[in-house]
C-alpha positions in Angstrom: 5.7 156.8 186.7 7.0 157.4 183.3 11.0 156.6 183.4 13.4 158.9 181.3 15.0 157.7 178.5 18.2 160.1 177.2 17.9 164.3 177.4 14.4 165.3 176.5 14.4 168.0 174.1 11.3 170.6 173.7 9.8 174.1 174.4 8.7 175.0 178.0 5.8 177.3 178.9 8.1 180.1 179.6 9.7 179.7 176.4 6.4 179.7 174.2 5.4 182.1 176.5 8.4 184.9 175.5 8.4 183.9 172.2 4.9 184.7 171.1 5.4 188.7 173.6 8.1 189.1 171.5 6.2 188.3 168.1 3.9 190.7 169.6 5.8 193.6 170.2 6.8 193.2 166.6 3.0 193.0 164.7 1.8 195.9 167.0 5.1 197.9 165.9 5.0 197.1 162.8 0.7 197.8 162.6 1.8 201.7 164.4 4.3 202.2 161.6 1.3 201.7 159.3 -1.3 203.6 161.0 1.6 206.7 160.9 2.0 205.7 157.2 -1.4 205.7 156.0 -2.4 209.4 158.1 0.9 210.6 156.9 -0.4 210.0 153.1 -3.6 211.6 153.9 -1.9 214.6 154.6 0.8 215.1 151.8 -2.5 214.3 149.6 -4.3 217.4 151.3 -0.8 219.8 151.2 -0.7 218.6 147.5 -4.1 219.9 146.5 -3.4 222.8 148.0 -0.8 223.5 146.2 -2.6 223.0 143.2 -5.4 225.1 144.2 -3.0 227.4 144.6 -1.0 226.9 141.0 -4.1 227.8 139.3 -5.1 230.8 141.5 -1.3 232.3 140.9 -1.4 231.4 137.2 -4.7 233.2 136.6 -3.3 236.2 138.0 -0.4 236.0 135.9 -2.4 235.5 132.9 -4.9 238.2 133.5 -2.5 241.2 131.5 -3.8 238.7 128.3 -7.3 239.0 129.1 -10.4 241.1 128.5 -12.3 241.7 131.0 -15.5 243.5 131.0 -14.6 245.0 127.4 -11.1 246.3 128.5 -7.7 244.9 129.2 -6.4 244.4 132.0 -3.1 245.4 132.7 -0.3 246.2 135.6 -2.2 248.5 137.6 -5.4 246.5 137.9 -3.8 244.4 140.2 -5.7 245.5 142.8 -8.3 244.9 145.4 -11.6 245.7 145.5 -14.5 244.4 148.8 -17.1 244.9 146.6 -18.1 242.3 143.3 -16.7 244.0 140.8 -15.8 241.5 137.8 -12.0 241.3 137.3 -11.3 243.5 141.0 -9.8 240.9 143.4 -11.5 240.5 146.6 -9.7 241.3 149.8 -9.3 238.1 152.7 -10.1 234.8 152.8 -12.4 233.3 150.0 -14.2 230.2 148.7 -12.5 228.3 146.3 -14.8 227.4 143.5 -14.0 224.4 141.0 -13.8 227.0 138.3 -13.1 231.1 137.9 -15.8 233.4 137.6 -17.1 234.8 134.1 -13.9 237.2 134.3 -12.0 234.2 134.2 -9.7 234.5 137.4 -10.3 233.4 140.7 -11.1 235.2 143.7 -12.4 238.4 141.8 -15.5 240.2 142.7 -17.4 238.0 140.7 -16.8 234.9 142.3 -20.3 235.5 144.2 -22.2 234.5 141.2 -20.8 231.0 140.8 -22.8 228.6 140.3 -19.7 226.1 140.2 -19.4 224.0 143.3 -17.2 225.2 146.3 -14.1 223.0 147.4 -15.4 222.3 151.1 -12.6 222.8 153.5 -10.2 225.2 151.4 -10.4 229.0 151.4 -8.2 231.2 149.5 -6.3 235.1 149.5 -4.5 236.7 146.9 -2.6 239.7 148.5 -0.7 242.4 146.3 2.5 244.2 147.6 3.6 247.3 146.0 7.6 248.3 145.6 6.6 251.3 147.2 6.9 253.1 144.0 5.1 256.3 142.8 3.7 255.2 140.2 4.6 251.2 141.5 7.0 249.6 138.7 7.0 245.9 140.6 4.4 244.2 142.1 4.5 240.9 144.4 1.4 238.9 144.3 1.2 235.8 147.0 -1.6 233.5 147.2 -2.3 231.2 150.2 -4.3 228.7 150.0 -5.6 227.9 153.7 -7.1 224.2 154.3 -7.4 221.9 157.9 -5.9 218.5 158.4 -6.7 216.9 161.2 -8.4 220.1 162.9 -5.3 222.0 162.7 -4.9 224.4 159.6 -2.3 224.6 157.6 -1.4 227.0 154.6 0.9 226.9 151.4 1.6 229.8 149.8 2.9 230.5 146.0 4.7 234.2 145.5 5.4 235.7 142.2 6.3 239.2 140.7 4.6 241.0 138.1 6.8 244.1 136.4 5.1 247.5 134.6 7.6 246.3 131.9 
């Protein structure tokens, strides 16, 4: 038998044993904080195109008064809707987004059947025209939504602008 000299000093089992738990209770922590991190990016990057998508949508409304389209201008009361494809007519509902606006040059008009520009896969789009309830209408409100999924679950972000007969 071994004979003790003085206090022995050291670890015990236990000891080593709570230590490394604690250590990992801390990694996995610390590895769930960065899983919620890294999805958590993936989805401010998806709500940020869409708000993109939708910038460009609102401003080429807002531009169209500027524009010719289909050898006339287009002006205040052409903000309007039309189901059918009718070049410069905006369709009503949900729509495609293509990477770039039909020949008109706005998106979501009733040409936007005859691009041959790629679709964005997994982000549809509406433009929707409220009137002031004036006879003839003086102010208009134009929204655009752009719809997308993250996750499964759809989401939205809309843009809203006026547009004045003045």
């Amino acid at each position: 038998m071994r004979k003790r000299i003085g206090a022995e000093s050291g670890f015990s089992y236990i000891d080593v044993m709570i230590a490394v738990t604690i250590l990992l209770v801390g990694v996995l922590t610390f590895g769930a904080a960065l899983t919620g991190a890294v999805v958590s990016t993936g989805e401010s990057e998806e709500r940020l195109r869409a708000k993109q998508y939708a910038t460009s949508v609102l401003e080429s409304v807002l531009a169209a008064p500027t524009m010719k389209i289909a050898g006339s201008s287009y002006d205040f009361d052409s903000f309007d809707y039309q189901a059918s494809s009718v070049k410069g007519k905006f369709l009503t509902g949900r729509q495609d987004l293509h990477e770039s606006p039909g020949s008109d040059g706005l998106f979501l008009t009733g040409d936007t059947a005859e691009l041959a520009s790629p679709l964005i896969p997994g982000f549809k789009a509406e433009v929707v025209f409220t009137s002031d309830g004036n006879t003839p209408p003086t102010e208009k409100r134009i929204d655009v939504t752009v719809y997308y999924y993250v996750r499964g679950a759809e989401r939205s972000e809309r843009l809203s602008s006026g547009a004045t007969r003045y």
